[in-house]
Structures are given as C-alpha cells and as structure tokens.
C-alpha positions, 0 to 999 in steps of 0.5 A: 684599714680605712677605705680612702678617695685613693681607693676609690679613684684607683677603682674607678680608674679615674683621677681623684679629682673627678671622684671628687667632683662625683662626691660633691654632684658637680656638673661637667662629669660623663655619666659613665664615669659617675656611674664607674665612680659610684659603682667603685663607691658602693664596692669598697663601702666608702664615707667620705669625710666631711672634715676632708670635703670641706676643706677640698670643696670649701663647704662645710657639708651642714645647713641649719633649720632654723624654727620656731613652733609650738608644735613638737609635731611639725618641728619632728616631721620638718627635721625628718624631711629634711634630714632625709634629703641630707642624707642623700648628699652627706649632708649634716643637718643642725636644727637650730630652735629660737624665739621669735620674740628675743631681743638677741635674735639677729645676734643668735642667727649671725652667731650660728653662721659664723660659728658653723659656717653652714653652707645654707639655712632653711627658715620655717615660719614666722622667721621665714618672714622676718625682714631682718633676718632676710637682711643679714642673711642677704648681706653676709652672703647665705644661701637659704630656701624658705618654708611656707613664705608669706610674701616676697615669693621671687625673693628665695626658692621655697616649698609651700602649700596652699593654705587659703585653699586647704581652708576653703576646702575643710570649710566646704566639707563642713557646709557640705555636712549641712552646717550654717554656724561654723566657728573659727579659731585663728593661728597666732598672728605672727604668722602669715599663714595664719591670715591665709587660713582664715581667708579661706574659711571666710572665702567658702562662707561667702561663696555659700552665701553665708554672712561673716559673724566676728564673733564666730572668729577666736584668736588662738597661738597655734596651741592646745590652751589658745583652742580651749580658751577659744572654744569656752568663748564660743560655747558661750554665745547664745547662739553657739557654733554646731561646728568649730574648725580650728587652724592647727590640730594642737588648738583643735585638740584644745577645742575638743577637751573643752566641748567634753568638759562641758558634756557636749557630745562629738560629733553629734552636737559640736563638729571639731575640725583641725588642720595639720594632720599631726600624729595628735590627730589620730590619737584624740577621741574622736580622731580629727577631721584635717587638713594633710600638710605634708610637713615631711614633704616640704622640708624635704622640698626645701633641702632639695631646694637649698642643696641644688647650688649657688647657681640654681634658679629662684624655684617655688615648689607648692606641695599638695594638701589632703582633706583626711575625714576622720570621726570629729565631723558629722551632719548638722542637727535639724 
C-alpha cells in the first residue's frame, strides 16, 4: 500500500502538520523534530504528492526556465543544474524555450504562468534583460532569479560570472604567448554579455600597450556559421590575425573549420580560442583553448536562488570561471 503523510507523522510522533511544514523547508520547526521527520521519511520510502502539496501549501512545486540560446550545449548544462537543485526539493522543473524575436513573446511567457501556475521563473539571456517581460512579471506577482543579468543587479537575485574579467584573462594568455594581432569575433548583440566580452579583450590590449584595430573585431551570433564567416574575413586581411579568440565555442568552432579549409595550420599559424568550456571544446581538433563558464553551476545557483522563498533577500552569487589550456593556442611565430 501507498505510504501516506499519516504514516509519516504517526512515525515520527508528530502532528501532520508539521510534517508538512518539514516537507515544504518552513521556518519555526526544532531541528530535532525535523531530523525525527526526516528519519520517518527515509524509513518508510515516502514521495510526497505534488497534487497534495500544492493544494495544502498553495504552491505548485514547478518553476520554469525560460531560454533562449543557440547552444544545445549551454541550454543541457543549464536544465542539468537546475534540475539538480529541484530535486533536492520535489521540485518539477519545465523548460520552456522561446525566440527572442517573436511578436508573441509577452503573450508565450503570461501564457505559461497562468497555464502552470509556477511558483517562479528562472530567465537566462538575453530575455534575462528584457524590460517587458521584467514588467509583467513584476506585475502579476512572479517571483524569478535571473541568469547572467546585464544591468538593474538590485533588481532580482541572480548567479552570474565575470564575463569582462573571463575575457581579459583568455586575452592575456594570449599576450602571454607572444601574440600582438589578435582577432575578435563578438557574441550576438542582443546579449549583454556579448559587450562584457569584448571589453575585456579590448581592456587586456590596452594594459599591454596594444592599440585597438576595428578591423581585428567581427560580429558573430554565438553560432558555428557567425565564427566561420568572421574568420574568412579575418583571414582575408592583409595583415591576417596569428590569433582569433572567438566569444563562445560554438563560434570558435566555426573559426577552426574555416582556417583547415583554407590549410592554415593550428595552432602553429593561427591560435583559436573560445569560450564556454562546452562538450564541443574537447571533441574539436585540436581541443579548444577556453574559457570554464560553470553553466551547470549557475543554473544550480539560480534554483537555489529562486527556491529560498518569497522572503528572501535580493542575493548576487558571482560563480568562478576557469582558463582551460588545451592545444588551439600555441606561441606566436617570430
């Protein structure tokens, strides 16, 4: 027969309400009757069911992630974080993926609260930065943590790295390796970690004395075809970059299928570097030189974030980034 939160509470030797209260994390429980209640828990195999949860606490028990990337990569590692975080707590996690340029975004975003009614969002970028889905949020009440935020930190928690920091670092590693013409290929511009990137690559040229060249700076979208249209370009100059540090490895990969077409030998004549630390950046030939973003880590960070409680303070959690030396970087030739 079905274990029951009569079972539990007759177990324990408490009231079924405050095995409830145990099964929801509230406050104002001894912590020897939680530890009674969790022992009772653990003996008699008990799952609680969502449906009765929610009807006793008024919760749902689901938050949604709402994404929008053109890396399978990072969206994986992000619903792997956060799932982790939700399990913790019987949460049910629904990622919800959108298109950044839809007409009907506002409309696709009240749609899924009033439809699922989710205790909380968790918004990755760029809709992290979206002032009217911040709006109607803000308006009908919703609780959410935000990913990565370009601006406005106080105005949610969030988990975050430091992107203009990360860059500078990969960008000094390659000064380090003696290299002066150092390409850039720019994420998507919708995203604000996009321009902290690239003011990082462009702060570690300046302390080393280097002067900016717009024309060692490409656009990309954070996309393999972005990185390969922007390293054709810059293999094209006259005075072609001896390195090329592309802002995702999606894009780095690009750079890397482009110099082999054109025979240009990695990394003994072109550097590639990339950041992210995807699964893709072990798997190319040669592995990619990048940067660690602990993608599972933040959205971990978030869930944490957002399952603290209606009360909680606003809470910024910066999570630490990585330089991963691989074989894509090499000295410069002399």
């Amino acid at each position: 027969m079905r274990v029951t939160i009569k079972d539990v509470s007759r177990e324990a030797g408490v009231s079924i309400k405050t095995v409830s209260r145990v099964l929801n994390k509230e406050r104002y429980v001894g912590e020897d009757t939680r530890e009674r209640v969790q022992a009772a828990v653990a003996l008699l195999n008990f799952r609680p069911s969502t449906a009765a949860r929610s009807l006793a606490g008024k919760r749902s028990f689901q938050i949604a992630l709402i994404c929008d990337n053109p890396s399978p990569y990072y969206v994986y590692e992000m619903q792997s974080g956060i799932r982790d975080r939700c399990v913790a707590d019987g949460v049910r996690m629904i990622a919800q993926p959108y298109d950044r340029d839809s007409a009907t975004l506002i409309d696709d975003v009240e749609s899924l609260v009033d439809a699922t009614s989710v205790d909380g969002l968790i918004l990755t970028p760029p809709v992290t930065d979206y002032p009217a889905v911040l709006d109607l949020l803000a308006r009908r009440g919703v609780r959410f943590v935000r990913v990565s935020p370009g601006g406005d930190p106080g105005l949610t928690s969030s988990s975050f790295i430091d992107n203009l920091r990360a860059a500078k670092v990969m960008t000094e590693h390659l000064i380090g390796l003696g290299h002066r013409r150092i390409g850039f290929v720019k994420g998507h511009p919708d995203y604000a970690t996009s321009a902290h990137r690239l003011n990082g690559y462009l702060a570690a040229l300046a302390d080393a004395g280097i002067a900016q060249d717009a024309a060692l700076i490409r656009g990309g979208s954070f996309d393999f075809a972005s990185g390969s249209r922007a390293a054709e370009a810059l293999l094209d100059l006259s005075q072609p970059p001896s390195a090329i540090f592309a802002s995702s490895d999606d894009m780095a990969a690009g750079v890397l299928a482009a110099a082999h077409k054109r025979g240009v030998r990695v990394p003994k004549q072109l550097s590639v570097a990339g950041f992210d630390d995807t699964a893709l950046a072990a798997v190319v030939w040669p592995p990619l030189t990048t940067i660690r973003q602990p993608t599972r880590k933040m959205g971990y960070q978030a869930a944490d974030l957002l399952l603290m409680g209606d009360d909680a303070p606003v809470e910024q959690r910066e999570v630490p980034f990585e330089l991963v030396v691989r074989d894509s970087t090499g000295p410069a030739l002399t």
